[in-house]
N, C-alpha and C positions, 0 to 999 in steps of 0.2 A: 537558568530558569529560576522563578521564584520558588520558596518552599512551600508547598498546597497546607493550607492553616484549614480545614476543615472537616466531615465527615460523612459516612456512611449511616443515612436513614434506613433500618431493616425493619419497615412497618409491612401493610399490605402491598406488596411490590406484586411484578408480573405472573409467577406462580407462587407467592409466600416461600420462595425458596429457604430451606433454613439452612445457612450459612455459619460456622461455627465462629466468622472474621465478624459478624453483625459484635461481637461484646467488646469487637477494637477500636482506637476511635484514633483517630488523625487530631495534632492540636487544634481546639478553638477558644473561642474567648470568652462562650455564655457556659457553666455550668457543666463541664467538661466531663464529670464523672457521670450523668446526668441527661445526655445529651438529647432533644426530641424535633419534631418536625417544624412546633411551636415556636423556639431558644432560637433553631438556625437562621442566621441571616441569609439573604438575598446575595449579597457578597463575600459571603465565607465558603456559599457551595460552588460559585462559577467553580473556582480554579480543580475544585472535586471532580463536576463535570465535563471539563476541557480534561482531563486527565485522562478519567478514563472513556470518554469518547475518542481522543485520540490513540489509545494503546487497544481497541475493539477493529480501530480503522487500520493501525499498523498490522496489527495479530492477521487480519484478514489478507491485507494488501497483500504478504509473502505470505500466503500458504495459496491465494490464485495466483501470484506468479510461479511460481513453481510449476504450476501447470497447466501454464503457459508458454513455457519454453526457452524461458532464458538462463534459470539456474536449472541445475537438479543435485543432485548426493550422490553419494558413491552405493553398487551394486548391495541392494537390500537393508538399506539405510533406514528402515524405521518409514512410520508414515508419510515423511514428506519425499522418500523417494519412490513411493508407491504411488505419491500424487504426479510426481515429474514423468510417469509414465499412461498417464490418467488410468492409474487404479484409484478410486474414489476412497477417500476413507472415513466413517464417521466420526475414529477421534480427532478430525480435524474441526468439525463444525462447529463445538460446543462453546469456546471462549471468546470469540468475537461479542458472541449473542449476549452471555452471562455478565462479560464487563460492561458492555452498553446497558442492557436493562438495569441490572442491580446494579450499578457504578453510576451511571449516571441517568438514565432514561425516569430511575424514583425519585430523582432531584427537579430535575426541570421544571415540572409544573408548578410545586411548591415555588420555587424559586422566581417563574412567571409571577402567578396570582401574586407575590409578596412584593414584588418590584412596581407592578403595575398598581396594587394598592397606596406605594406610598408613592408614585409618581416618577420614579427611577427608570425612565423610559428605556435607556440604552440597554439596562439590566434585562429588560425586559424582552428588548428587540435581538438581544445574544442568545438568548433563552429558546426565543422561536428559530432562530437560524443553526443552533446545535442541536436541536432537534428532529428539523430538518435534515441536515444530515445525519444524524446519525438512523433514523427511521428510513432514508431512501442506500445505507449503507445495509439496511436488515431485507430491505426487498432486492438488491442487489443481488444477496446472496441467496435468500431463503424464498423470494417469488412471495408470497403472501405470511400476514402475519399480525396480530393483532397488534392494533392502531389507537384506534378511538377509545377503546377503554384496557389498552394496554396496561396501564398506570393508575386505575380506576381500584375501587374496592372487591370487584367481584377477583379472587382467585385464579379462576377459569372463564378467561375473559374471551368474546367472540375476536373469530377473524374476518381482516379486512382483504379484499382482493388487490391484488399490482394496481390496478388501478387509481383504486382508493388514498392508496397510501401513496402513489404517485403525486397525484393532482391535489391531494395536503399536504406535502410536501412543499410542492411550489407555493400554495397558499399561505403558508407557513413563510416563506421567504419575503414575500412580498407582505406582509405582516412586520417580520424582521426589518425591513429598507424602511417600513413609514416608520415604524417606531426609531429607529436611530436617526432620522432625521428632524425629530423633536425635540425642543430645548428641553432643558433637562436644571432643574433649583441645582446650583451651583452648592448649598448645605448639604447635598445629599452623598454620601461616597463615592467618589469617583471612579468609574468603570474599571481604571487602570488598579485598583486596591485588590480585585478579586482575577483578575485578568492576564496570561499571561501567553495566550496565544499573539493579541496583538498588543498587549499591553496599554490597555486602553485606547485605542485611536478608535472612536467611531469609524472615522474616515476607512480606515481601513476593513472595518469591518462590512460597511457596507459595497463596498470593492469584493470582499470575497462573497457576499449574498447576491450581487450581480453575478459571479465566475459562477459560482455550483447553478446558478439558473442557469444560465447558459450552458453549461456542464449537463443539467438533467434537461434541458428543454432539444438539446441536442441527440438525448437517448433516443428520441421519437421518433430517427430516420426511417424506421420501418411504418409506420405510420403513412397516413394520406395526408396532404398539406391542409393549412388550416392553423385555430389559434390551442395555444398551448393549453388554454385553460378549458378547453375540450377534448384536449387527450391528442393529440393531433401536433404534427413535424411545425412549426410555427421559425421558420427561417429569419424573418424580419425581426422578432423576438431575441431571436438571438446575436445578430447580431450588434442591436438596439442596447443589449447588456453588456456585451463586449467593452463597447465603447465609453463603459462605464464602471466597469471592472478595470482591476491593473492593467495601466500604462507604462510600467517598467518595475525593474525588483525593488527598486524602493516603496513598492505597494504591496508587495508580494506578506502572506501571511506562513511564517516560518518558526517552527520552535526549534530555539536554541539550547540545545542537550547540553547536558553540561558530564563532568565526570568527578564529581565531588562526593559520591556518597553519602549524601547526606540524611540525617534522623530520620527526616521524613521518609514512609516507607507505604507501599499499599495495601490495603486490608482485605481483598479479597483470597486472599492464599499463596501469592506469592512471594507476598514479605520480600522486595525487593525494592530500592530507591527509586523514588518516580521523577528526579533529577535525569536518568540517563534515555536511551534510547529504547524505545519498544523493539526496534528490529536490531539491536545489541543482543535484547535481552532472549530473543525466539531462534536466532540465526548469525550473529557475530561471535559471542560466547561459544558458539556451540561447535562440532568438529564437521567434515565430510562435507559440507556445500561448496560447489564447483560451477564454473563459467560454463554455458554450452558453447556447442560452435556456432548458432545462429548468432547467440548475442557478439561471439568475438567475431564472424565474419560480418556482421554489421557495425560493428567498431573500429576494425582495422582496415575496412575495404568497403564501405557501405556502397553498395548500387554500384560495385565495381569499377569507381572511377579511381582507384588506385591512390587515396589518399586518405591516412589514414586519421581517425578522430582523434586529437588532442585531451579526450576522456577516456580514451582506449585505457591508457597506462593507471588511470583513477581506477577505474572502474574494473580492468580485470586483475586479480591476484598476484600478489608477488612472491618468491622465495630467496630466499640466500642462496646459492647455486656454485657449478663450476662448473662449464662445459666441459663433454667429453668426446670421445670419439665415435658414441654411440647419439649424441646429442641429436634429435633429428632436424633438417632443414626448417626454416622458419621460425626458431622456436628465437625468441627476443631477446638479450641479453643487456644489461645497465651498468657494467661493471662487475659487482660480484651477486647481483639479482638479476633473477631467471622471471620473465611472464609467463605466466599459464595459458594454457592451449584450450580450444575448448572443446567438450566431451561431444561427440555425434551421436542425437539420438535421435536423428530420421532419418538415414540411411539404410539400406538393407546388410551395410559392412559395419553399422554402427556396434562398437563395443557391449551396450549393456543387452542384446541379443544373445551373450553366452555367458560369460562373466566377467563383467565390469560397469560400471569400472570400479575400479579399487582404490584404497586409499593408500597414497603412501607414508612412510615410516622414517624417519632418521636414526640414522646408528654409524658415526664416523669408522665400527672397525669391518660395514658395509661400504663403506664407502662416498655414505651418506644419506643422499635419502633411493628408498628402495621398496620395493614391494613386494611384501610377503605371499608370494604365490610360485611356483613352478611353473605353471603356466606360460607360456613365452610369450604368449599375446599379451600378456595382463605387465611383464616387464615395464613396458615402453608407459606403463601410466603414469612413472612421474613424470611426466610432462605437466599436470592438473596439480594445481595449486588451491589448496582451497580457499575459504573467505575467513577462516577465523583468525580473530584479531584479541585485543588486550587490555587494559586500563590499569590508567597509576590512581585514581582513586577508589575505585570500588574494589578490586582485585590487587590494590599494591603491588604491582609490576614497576617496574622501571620507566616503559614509555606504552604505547600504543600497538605496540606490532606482539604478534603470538612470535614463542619458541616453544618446538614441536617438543625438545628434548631440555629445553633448560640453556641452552645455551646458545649464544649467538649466530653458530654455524648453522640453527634451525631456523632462526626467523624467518615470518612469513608477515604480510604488508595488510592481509583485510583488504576490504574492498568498501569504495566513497560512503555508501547509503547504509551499513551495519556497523558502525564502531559505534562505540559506547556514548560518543559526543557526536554523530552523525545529526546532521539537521533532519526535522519532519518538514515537508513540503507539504502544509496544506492547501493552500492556492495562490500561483505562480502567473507572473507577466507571461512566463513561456507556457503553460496552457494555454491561456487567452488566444495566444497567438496562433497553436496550432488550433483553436477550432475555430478560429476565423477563418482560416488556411483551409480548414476543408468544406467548411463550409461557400467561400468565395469559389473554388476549384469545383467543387457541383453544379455551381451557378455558372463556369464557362470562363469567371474571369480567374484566367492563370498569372497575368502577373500579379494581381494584389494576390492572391492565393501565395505566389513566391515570395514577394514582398515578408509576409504575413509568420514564413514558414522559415524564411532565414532570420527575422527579427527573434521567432521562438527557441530557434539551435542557438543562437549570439547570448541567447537571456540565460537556455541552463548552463551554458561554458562559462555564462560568467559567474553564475550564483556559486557554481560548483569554486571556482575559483577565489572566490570570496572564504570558502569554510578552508578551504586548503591553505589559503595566505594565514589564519586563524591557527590552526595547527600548527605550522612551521613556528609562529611567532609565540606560539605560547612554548614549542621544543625545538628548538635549529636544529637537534640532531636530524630530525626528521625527514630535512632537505635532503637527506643523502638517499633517501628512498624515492624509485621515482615514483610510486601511489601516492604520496606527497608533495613532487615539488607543482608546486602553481605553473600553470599551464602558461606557457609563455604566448608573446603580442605576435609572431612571426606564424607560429604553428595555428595559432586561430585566424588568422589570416588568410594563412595557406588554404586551409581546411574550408574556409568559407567562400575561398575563392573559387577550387577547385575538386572539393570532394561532394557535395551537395548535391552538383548538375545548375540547371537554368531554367528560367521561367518557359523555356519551348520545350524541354524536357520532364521539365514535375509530374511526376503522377500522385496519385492519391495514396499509393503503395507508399512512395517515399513521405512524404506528409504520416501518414499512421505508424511508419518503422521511426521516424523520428522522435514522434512526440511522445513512442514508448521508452525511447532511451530518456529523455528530458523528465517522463516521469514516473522513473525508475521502481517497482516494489512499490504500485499503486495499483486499485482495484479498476481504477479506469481501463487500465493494459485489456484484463477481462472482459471488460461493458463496451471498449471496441472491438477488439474479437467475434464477440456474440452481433456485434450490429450488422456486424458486413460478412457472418457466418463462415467465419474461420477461413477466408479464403488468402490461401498461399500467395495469391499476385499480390496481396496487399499488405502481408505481413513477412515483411521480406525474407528467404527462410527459410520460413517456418512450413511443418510439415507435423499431422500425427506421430506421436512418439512410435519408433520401430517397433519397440519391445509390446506393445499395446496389443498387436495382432496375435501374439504365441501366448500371452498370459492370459489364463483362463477368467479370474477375477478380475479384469482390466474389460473383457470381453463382456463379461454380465452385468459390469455397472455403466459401461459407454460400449452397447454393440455397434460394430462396423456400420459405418453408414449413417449415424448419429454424433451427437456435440457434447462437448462440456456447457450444460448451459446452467445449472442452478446447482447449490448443495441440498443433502437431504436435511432436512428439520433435523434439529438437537433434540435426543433424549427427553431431554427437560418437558418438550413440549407430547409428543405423542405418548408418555409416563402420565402425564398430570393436567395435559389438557387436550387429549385424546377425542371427544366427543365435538369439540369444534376444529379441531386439526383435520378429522373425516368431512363435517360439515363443507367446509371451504372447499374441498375435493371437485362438488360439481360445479364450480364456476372457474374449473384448468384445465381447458384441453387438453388434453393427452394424460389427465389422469384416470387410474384403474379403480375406477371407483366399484367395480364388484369384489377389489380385495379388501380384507379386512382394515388396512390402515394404506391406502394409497401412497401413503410418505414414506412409507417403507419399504417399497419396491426397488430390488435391488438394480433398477434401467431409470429412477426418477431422476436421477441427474441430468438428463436428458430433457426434463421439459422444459419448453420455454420460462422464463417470467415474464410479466404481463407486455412491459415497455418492449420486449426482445419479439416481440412477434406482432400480426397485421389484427391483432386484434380491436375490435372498438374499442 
């Protein structure tokens, strides 16, 4: 990744937040002790704004998979294991919001108007398309939110409804497409100077302004048919962008992390290198995140065709190990690494129903690794291997793999999508593919729906296989692990022959359990969830977490019988713009608008957003 040469404008932003990082500044070239809205160039802020748009989008992506049901933590792990149980928690909501707005959402427009004034269209046509997303990533989460004069001078700016923000959204995109299709004075800096998501390619950038339309135009399944730019399922539409979105991963829009620790570092409080991975940074680094069983029963046996994914071994945990005699049946073994098992937590026999699970401990005069409990049940949990992993640049380790105790007898492998040099999948051939796939499969026709759906499993085994050939070659030691070795031509093969099923078999179940693995630690996983309302046939599985029914505060923020469908507003907003926070209240169904602050009812997590439901 390039190093971000630019800075944090802390003028009138979303609520004048005052931020004690506004006196820090990230290198630029105009007058650097000095710096104003005036001085910044057009091409100094892109890479500011792809920054932190994309660590708002990461931050988000894992904390709704979590709960969602493919990771979770160990028993009382802090808020992201309260999430993996859907106990709602509000310290989760507040950093998605705070880096998009103040990170990047104060730059954009500046950065529009400057582009556009001096003819720099592509600047310009970037500007509207990260905006786009990252405004349809805040209705995602938060349902409504101010829009239109979010970034405006008033403080306490009005709110727009889902809708609103919806449908400029797309408007914004299709804004984005004409302007990068415009020639562009060859004197003017080249897109690629401030750019490092695609590193200047229009081409590709208008590839991914096609996917997120088709991406957002596809939320509308709940909707009555009709055209998109009425709020309305618009099929034709989508497909129509498909076909003009990525055609294979060399279209594909991918940041490549790197693990250099480099000066450059972010100003909003984290003072951390913006070189490495956002999902390093929230959930690689960190201890206790474990594989469930849904995810490894859909990995090692998907759809029960007894064959198992060639990503299984990437994707779930490894440890240094040594079978024993207590080892249980099934558990994997690679020579002297052990795979992890994954945790049950929609069963009625599932573990975190008493106490667990637990984390385990390494101590060779234990015998190795072990669990600190009496408990007899709670024994058998090192089977769970967690996801934490390492870096020889930012943490000065040796190579890529955690040691629990320091030494090699502990090592543990991480998992594909959280190391430190993990790629972001912004937008992917193998998306494309599966929302053509479900979208063909509603319409009747199942073979190009097959077609459509095994072209998109083929794209992420191979992208995945591309960063893992990357690793190995940048450390051969690495080959010896198998979360490392590159997925060989026989096993994908096999896999695609035989573990998928066939165009007389496809269902839509398997198309939505697919293209969540393909895209792994993304808020989409959520946005289909919610379309087809959490239904188990379609999300292979998957089940309400067990624990959910006995815990009392799991109870009063998602009662029985209700969804996870939106987070509550961030502090930030019912603190300091309270008076239009209550406003927007009567245009949400299902809001209590006789309580004092609606956004603050401990069941809001439950209402729809606007796209999620049959609303006009």
């Amino acid at each position: 990744m390039k190093s971000i040469r630019t800075l944090i404008l802390c003028g009138a932003t979303l609520l004048t937040l005052s931020l004690g990082s506004c006196s820090d500044w990230l290198d630029v070239n105009i007058d650097p002790e000095n710096p104003s809205s005036e001085s910044a160039t057009y091409q100094t802020r892109l890479a500011h704004i792809e920054f932190y748009t994309n660590s708002a989008n990461q931050f988000a992506a894992w904390r709704t998979s979590m709960s969602m049901g493919d990771w979770t933590r160990y028993y009382n792990g802090g808020t992201y294991w309260h999430m993996s149980y859907w106990n709602p928690q509000t310290g989760a909501v507040t950093t998605s919001y705070q880096w998009f707005f103040v990170g990047a959402a104060s730059n954009i427009e500046d950065m529009y108007k400057k582009a556009m004034s001096a003819g720099a269209y592509h600047y310009a046509g970037v500007a509207r398309i990260i905006n786009a997303y990252g405004f349809m990533l805040m209705t995602d989460l938060y349902g409504e939110m101010p829009y239109t004069e979010a970034v405006g001078p008033d403080a306490t700016p009005a709110y727009d409804n889902g809708k609103t923000i919806y449908l400029g959204c797309l408007a914004e995109l299709d804004e984005g497409i004409e302007l990068l299709s415009r020639g562009q004075d060859p004197i003017l800096p080249s897109l690629a100077e401030g750019d490092f998501w695609n590193n200047g390619d229009a081409n590709k950038w208008m590839k991914l302004a096609y996917l997120l339309k088709a991406r957002y135009c596809n939320k509308l399944s709940k909707k009555e048919a009709g055209s998109y730019k009425d709020g309305k399922f618009d099929a034709a539409t989508i497909l129509d962008c498909l076909s003009k979105a990525q055609q294979s991963n060399a279209d594909n829009t991918v940041i490549n992390h790197t693990d250099d620790n480099g000066t450059t570092h972010d100003v909003l409080g984290w003072n951390e290198p913006v070189d490495y991975s956002p999902l390093y940074s929230v959930c690689g680094m960190n201890a206790g995140y474990m594989v469930t069983k849904m995810l490894y029963d859909n990995l090692t046996n998907f759809a029960g065709n007894g064959v198992e994914d060639p990503r299984a071994d990437k994707i779930i945990p490894w440890a240094w190990s040594k079978k024993s005699a207590n080892t249980p049946e099934g558990v994997k073994f690679d020579g002297p690494w052990r795979r992890s098992m994954g945790v049950d937590m929609v069963s009625n026999n599932a573990p975190n129903l008493t106490s667990g699970p637990l984390r385990a401990g390494f101590d060779p005069a234990k015998g190795g690794w072990w669990i600190d409990s009496e408990a007899e049940a709670r024994k058998g949990d090192t089977i769970y291997v967690e996801c934490t992993s390492e870096s020889k640049g930012y943490a000065a380790k040796v190579d890529l793999l955690y040691r629990r105790n320091g030494t090699d007898e502990s090592k543990e492998s991480g998992t594909f999508y959280t190391r430190v040099s993990s790629p972001t999948y912004v937008g992917t051939y193998a998306e494309a593919c599966f929302i053509k796939a479900e979208v063909l499969f509603n319409q009747g026709d199942k073979t190009g729906a097959f077609t459509a759906y095994k072209n998109g499993i083929e794209a992420s085994i191979n992208s995945m296989n591309d960063k893992l050939n990357t690793w190995c070659n940048e450390d051969a030691s690495l080959k010896d692990c198998p979360s490392f070795t590159p997925m060989t031509k026989e096993d994908i093969d096999s896999f695609l022959k035989d573990g998928i099923g066939t165009a007389a078999d496809l269902t839509l179940g398997k198309i939505l359990t697919q293209k969540r693995i393909a895209l792994h630690f993304s808020v989409e996983i959520w946005n289909d969830m919610r379309r087809y309302d959490f239904n188990p046939e379609l999300f292979l599985g998957w089940g309400i977490p067990a624990y959910h029914a006995v815990n009392e505060g799991a109870q009063q923020g998602i009662p029985n019988g209700k969804y996870y469908r939106r987070w509550q507003q961030c502090s930030h907003e019912y603190n300091y713009n309270a008076a239009n926070l209550r406003a927007i209240g009567a245009e949400v169904p299902g809001a209590d608008t006789t309580s004092k602050m609606w956004n603050t009812e401990k069941d809001v997590w439950t209402i729809n957003v606007w796209w999620d439901s049959t609303q006009p």
